[in-house]
N, C-alpha and C positions, 0 to 999 in steps of 0.2 A: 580542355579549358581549365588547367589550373594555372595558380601561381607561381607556382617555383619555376618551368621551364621558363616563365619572363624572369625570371630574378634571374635564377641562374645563367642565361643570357647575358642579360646585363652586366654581370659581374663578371664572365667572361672576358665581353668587349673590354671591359675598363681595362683588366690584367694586360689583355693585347695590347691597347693604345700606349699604355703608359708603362709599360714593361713588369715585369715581376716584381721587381726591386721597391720602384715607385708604388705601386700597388701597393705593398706590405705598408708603406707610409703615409698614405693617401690620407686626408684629414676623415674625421668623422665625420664633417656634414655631407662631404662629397658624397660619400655612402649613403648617408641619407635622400639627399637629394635624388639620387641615382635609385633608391630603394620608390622613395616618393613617385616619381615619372612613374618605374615599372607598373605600381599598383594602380597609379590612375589610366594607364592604357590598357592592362589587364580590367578592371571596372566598367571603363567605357563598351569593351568589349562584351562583359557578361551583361552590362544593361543590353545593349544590344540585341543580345540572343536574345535575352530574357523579353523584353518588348516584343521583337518578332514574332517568339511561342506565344504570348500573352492575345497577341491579336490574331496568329492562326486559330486560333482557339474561338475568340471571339468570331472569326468568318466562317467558322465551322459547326459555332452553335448558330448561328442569322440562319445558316443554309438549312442545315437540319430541322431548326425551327420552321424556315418556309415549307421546307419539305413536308413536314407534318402537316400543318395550315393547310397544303394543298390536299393531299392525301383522305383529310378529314374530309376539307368541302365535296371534293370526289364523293368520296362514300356515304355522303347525306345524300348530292343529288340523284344517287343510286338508289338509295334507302328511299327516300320518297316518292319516285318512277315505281316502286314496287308497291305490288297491292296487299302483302302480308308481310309480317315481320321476316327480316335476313336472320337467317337461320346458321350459323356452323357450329361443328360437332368436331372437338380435339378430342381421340379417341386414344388408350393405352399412356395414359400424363403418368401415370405410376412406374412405368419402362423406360423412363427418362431419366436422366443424372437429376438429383434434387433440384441441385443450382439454376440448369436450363425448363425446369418443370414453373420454378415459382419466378423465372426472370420473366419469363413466358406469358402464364398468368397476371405477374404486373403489367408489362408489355399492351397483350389484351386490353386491360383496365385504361391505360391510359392512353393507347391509343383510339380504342371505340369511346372514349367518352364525348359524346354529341349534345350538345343541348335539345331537348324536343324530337330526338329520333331514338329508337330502340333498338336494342340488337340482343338478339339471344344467342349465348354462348351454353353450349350441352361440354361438358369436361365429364368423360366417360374415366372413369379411374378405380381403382381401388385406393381408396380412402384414407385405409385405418396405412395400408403401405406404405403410400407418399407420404402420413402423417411421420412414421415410423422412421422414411430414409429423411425427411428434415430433421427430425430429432437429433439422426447421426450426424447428418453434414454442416448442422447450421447450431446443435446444444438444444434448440428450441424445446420447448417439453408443454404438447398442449395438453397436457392434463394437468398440467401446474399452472400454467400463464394463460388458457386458454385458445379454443382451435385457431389456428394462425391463419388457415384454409378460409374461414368466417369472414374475413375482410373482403374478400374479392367474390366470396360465392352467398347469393341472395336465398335461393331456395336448394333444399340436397333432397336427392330421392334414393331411396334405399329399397335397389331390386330385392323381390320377394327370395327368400334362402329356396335353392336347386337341391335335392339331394341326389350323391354323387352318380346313383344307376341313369337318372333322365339326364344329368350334364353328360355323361357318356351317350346315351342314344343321341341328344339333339344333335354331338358334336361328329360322330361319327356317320348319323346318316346326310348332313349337310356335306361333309368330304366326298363320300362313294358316292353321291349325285354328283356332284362336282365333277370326279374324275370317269366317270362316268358307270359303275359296278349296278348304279340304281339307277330305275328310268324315272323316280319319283321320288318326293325327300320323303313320300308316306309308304312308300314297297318295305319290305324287308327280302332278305334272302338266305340262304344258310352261308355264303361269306360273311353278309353283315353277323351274325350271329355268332361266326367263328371269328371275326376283327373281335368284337363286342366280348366274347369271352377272355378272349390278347388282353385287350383292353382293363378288363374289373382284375384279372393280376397285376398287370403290369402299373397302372393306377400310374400313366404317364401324364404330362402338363396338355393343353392345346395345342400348345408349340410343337411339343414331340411328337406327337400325336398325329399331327398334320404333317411334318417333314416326314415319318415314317409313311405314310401315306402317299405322299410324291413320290416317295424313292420308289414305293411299288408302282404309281400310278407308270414309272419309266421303266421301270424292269418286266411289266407282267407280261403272261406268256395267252395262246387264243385258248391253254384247256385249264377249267379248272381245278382240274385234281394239281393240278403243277401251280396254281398259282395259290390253292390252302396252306401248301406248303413253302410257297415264298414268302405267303403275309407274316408265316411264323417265323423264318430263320429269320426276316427281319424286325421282328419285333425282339427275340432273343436270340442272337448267335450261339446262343453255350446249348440251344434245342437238342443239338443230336437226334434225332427221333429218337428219344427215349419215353418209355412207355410210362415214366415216372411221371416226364415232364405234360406228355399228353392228357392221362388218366387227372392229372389235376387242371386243367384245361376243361374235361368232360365235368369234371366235378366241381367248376366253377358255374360253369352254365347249366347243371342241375341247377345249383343252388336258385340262380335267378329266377329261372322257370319253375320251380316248382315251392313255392312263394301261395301256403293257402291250398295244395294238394295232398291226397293223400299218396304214399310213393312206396310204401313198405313192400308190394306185391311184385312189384318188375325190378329190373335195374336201372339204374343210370339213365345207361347209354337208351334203352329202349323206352325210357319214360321221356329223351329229349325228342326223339323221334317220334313218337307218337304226336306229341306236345305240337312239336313246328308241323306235322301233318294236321292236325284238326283246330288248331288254332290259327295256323299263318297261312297253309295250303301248302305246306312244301314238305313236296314229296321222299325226298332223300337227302339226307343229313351224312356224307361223306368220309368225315371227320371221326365219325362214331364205328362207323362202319370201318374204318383205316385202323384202329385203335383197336377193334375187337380180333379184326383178320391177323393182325401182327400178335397178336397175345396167343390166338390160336395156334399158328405158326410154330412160336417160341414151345410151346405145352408138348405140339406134336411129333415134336424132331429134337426133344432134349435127352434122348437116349445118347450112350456113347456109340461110334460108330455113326450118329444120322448125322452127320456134319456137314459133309457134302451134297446131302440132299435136301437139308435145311437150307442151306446156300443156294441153292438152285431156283428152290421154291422162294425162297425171300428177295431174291435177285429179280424175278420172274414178277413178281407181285408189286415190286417198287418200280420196272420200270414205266409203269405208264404214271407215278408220281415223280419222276427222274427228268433233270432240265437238259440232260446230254444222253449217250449210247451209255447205260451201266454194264461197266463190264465186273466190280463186284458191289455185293450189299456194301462193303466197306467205303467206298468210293460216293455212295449217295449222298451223305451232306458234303462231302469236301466240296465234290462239285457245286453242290448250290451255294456255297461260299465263295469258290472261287468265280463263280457266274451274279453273284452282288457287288464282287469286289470288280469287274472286270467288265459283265454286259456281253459278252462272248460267253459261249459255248457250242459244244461239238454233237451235231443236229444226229437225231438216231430216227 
C-alpha cells in the first residue's frame, strides 16, 4: 500500500495512450490532474484499510472485554460457593524471563480484582533475584525508585535462613524417599550418608541435584556395593577410583560427623563407622571399608616384581563393585562409564 506503484501506473497508462512523443508534451495540469485522481484513489484506499483495522480492533477489545466480564462473574460465583478463601500458589516466578514474571503479576492483579471477593495469591520466589533480573531487563533500580514488587504484593514473608548441611539433608532425603532408597523421609542409611557426603563437595543446585538423582533412580543396579559406586561416577565422572578422590570424600563426612567430638584417638574412617553404628544403628559403612582395602592393597604389592599379583588381587576385589565381567582393574571405570552412557552392560 504505497503511492508510487499508483502514480507510476498512472503515468505509464498516459505514455501508452498518448504515445511517447505526446507524453513529453502533455500540458502540466494534465499531470496534474492525473497526479490528483492517483492520490485520491490511493487515499480512499488507505482510509479504507485504516477504518477496517481501526474497527477489528474495536470488535476485538468488546470481545475480550466480554470475555473478561464473563470470566470474572464465573470466578465470583466460584468464590462465593466456597466456604474459605480460593487459594493459588505460583511457585519458582524468579525462573521466569522478567518480562513474563511481571506481565504475569499484572495479569493476576487485574484480572482477580473483584469487588467484595478475596483471592489469595502465594508468589513463592526468590525476591532479591527477580528484583535483580528486572533491574537487567526493564533499568528499574528499586533501591533508587523503590521496590517495584510493592505494587502488586500486599504482605512478604521472608522464610527463616537454612544453613546449607539441613538444606542438604531435607533435599536429599525427600529425593531417595521419593525414588524409593528410603522407606521414610526420617530413615537414614549409609547411601544416604555416602550421596550426603557427594553432596557437601559437590555443593550442586536442587536442580542438579535432583536430575543426578533420576539419572540413578534409572540406572541403579539390586546390589549395593555397585550402586555406591554409580552414585559417585555420577556425580563426578573425572572419579576414577582414585584414593585421592575417595579419602576426601571420607574426610568430608568426618568433618560433618564429628561436629562437637573428640577424634584424636582413632581415625577417620573408624570414627565414621563407629559414629553411624551407635548413633544411626547402621551396621557397616562400605564406603570406608572400600577405601581402606584399596589402600592396603596398593601398600602390599608395591614391590617390584608384585605386579601381577597386585593385579590379581585388585581385579579379584573390585569385581563384586564392577557393573559387567572385569576382566582387568583397568577396565573398572571405563565400564561404569560406558554403562551411564549406554544403560547396557555385559552381565558377569
Amino acid at each position: 500500500m504505497t503511492l508510487a506503484p499508483t502514480l507510476i501506473a498512472s503515468i505509464i497508462s498516459c505514455a501508452i495512450t498518448g504515445g511517447i512523443i505526446p507524453f513529453i508534451k502533455i500540458d502540466g495540469d494534465v499531470i496534474k490532474d492525473k497526479l490528483d485522481d492517483a492520490i485520491d484513489k490511493v487515499t480512499d484506499s488507505i482510509g479504507d484499510k485504516v477504518t477496517e483495522a481501526i474497527q477489528h480492533k474495536i470488535d476485538s477489545y468488546e470481545e475480550e472485554k466480554n470475555s473478561l466480564l464473563a470470566f470474572k462473574h464465573t470466578l465470583a460465583q466460584l468464590a462465593e460457593s466456597l466456604d474459605k478463601p480460593l487459594v493459588f500458589i505460583i511457585d519458582e516466578l524468579d525462573r521466569c524471563r522478567p518480562d513474563f514474571a511481571i506481565r504475569l503479576i499484572e495479569r493476576v492483579k487485574h484480572f482477580f480484582d473483584i469487588p467484595k471477593i478475596v483471592f489469595v495469591f502465594v508468589l513463592v520466589m526468590n525476591k532479591p533475584q527477580l528484583l535483580q533480573s528486572v533491574k537487567s531487563f526493564y533499568g528499574y533500580d528499586s533501591e533508587m525508585n523503590g521496590d517495584y514488587l510493592e505494587k502488586f504484593i500486599d504482605f512478604t514473608i521472608k522464610f527463616p535462613e537454612v544453613n546449607e548441611d539441613q538444606l542438604y539433608e531435607m533435599v536429599i532425603k525427600e529425593q531417595l524417599y521419593r525414588i524409593g532408597e528410603l522407606s521414610n523421609k526420617e530413615e537414614v542409611n549409609e547411601f544416604y550418608f555416602w550421596v550426603l557426603a557427594l553432596q557437601l563437595e559437590k555443593k550442586l543446585n536442587a536442580r542438579e541435584l535432583i536430575k543426578k538423582l533420576n539419572q540413578y533412580a534409572l540406572l541403579r543396579t539390586y546390589d549395593t556395593k555397585k550402586n555406591l559406586i554409580l552414585i559417585t561416577m555420577i556425580f563426578d565422572s573425572s572419579f576414577g577410583n582414585s584414593l585421592v578422590f575417595l579419602n576426601k570424600m571420607i574426610n568430608v563426612l568426618f568433618k560433618y560427623l564429628s561436629k562437637g567430638h573428640n577424634t584424636t584417638s582413632i581415625t577417620k574412617s573408624i570414627f565414621i563407622s563407629n559414629t553411624l553404628k551407635s548413633d544411626f544403628k547402621i551396621s557397616q559403612f562400605t564406603m570406608c571399608e572400600y577405601v581402606e582395602d584399596l589402600e592396603s592393597i596398593n601398600e602390599n604389592y608395591s614391590r617390584h616384581g608384585q605386579q601381577d599379583t597386585k593385579e590379581l588381587r585388585l581385579k579379584n576385589y573390585l569385581a563384586p563393585f564392577s557393573v559387567g565381567l572385569l576382566h582387568s582393574s583397568d577396565n573398572f571405570i571405563n565400564d561404569w562409564k560406558e554403562y551411564i552412557q549406554t544403560g547396557v552392560h555385559e552381565i558377569n
